[in-house]
N, C-alpha and C positions, 0 to 999 in steps of 0.2 A: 708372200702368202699370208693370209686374213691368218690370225691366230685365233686358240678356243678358247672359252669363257674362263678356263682353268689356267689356260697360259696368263692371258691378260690378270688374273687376279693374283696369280703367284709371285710373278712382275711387281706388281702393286704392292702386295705384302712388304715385297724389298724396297718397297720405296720409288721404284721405278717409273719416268712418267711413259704413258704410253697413249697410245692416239683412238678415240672412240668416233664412230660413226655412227650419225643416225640414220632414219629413216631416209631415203631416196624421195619418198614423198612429203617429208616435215620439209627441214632446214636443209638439209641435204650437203651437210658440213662434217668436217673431222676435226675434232679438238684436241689439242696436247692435255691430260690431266696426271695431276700428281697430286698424291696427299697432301693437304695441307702442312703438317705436324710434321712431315719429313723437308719443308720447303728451304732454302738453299737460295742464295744470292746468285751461285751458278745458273740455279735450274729458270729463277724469273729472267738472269741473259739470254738465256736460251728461248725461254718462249718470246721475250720481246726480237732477239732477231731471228729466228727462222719460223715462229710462228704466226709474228705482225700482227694477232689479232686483238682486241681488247682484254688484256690478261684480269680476270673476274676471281673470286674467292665464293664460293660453292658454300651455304652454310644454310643448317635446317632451322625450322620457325622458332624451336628451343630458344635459338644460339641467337639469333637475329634480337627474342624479348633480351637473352642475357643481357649483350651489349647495347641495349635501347636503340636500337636502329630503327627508323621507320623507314618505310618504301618512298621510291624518288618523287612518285605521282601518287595523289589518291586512286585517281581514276585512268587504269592501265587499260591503253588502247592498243597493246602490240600485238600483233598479229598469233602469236606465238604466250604468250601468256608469263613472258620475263618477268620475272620481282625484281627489279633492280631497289639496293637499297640507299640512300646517301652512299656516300662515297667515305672513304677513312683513310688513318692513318695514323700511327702510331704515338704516342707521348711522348715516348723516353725513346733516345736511343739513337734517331733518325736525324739528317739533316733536312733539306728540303723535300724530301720523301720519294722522290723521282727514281734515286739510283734502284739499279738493283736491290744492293745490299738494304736498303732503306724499303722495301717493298717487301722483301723478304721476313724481315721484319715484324712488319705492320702485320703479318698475313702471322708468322709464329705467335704475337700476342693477343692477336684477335681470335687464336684457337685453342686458347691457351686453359688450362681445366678451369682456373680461377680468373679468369677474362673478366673484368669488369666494363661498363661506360666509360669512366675514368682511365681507364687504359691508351684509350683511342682519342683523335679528334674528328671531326666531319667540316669540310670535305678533305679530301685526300687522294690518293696517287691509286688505292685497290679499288673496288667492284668489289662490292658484295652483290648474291643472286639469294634470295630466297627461296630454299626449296617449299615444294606443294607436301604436306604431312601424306604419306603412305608411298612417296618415292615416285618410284618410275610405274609401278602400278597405276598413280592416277594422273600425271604426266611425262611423258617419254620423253624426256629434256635432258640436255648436257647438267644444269644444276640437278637437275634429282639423281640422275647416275653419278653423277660427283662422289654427293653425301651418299650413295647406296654404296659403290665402291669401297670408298673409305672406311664405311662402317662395316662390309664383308671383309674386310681386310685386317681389321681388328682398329681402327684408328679412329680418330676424333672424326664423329660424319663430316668431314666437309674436305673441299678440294682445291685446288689451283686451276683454271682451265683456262685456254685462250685460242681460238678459233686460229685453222691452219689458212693461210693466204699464199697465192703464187707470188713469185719473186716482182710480175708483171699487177701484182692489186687483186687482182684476180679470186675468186673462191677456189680453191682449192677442193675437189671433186674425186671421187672413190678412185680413179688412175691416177690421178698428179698426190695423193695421198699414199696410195701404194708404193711407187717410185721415192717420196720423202720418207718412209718409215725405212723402205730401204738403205735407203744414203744414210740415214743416222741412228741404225740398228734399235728402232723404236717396234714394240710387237703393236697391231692395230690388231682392231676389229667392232 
């Protein structure tokens, strides 16, 4: 059963990830998200194996100037209007950046109040997505609700998300999404 806006953020408050759908007409995709600031070496296993999808780190234009990130392409020709930014990965701490725990990481220091440039290096194992300044207001995206999320929740705007895949590659579609929130007690909506 689709949960309501107050389930889904109550959830989140605790840290909890839970699975967002968009539009039928955008993307037409359900993403795993969790706060970044709560993120967990568990929680990136989990979305690498039952989510499959490119696990991305959710961060507003703020956060993006803090850590000197520039976007991957000048000139974004995607259909959808993604900011992808360079890729990263943590300085201290991390082996080859890959595991889990090393992703985890990367994604705690890059949200971190005092996050610098020097924190990070580029490229790396995360995705960052740069959010559009005014949220989901002025685009309906998995990164704008990330940072909207996050930041209705009381936490650092930015998020974990990684797009939900069938076991068969497949997208993962508002029934085969329903049936997985079920099997692993995640609220959607």
């Amino acid at each position: 059963m689709k949960a309501t806006i107050e389930e889904i953020l109550e959830d989140y408050k605790q840290g909890k990830m839970i699975i967002l759908m968009d539009d039928e007409d955008r993307e037409n995709e359900g993403d795993l998200i969790i706060p970044a600031a709560t993120c967990t070496k568990e929680d990136i296993n989990f979305m690498a194996t039952h989510g499959r999808g490119l696990i991305c780190l959710t961060l507003t234009q703020e956060r993006c100037k803090q850590l000197d990130l520039p976007l991957m392409v000048a000139q974004n020709n995607d259909a959808n209007g993604t900011n992808f930014t360079v890729s990263i990965e943590a300085v201290e701490g991390v082996t080859t950046g890959i595991s889990a725990a090393d992703r985890a990481k990367t994604v705690l220091d890059a949200v971190a109040p005092n996050a610098k440039p020097a924190d990070i290096v580029q490229p790396g194992h995360i995705f960052p997505l740069m959010a559009q300044p005014g949220g989901v207001l002025i685009r309906a995206g998995h990164t704008e609700a990330g940072c909207d999320l996050a930041r209705l929740a009381g936490y650092e705007p930015a998020s974990v998300i990684v797009e939900i895949l069938n076991e068969d590659g497949t997208m993962a579609r508002r029934d085969d999404l329903e049936i997985f929130a079920k099997k692993h007690n995640i609220r959607w909506g």
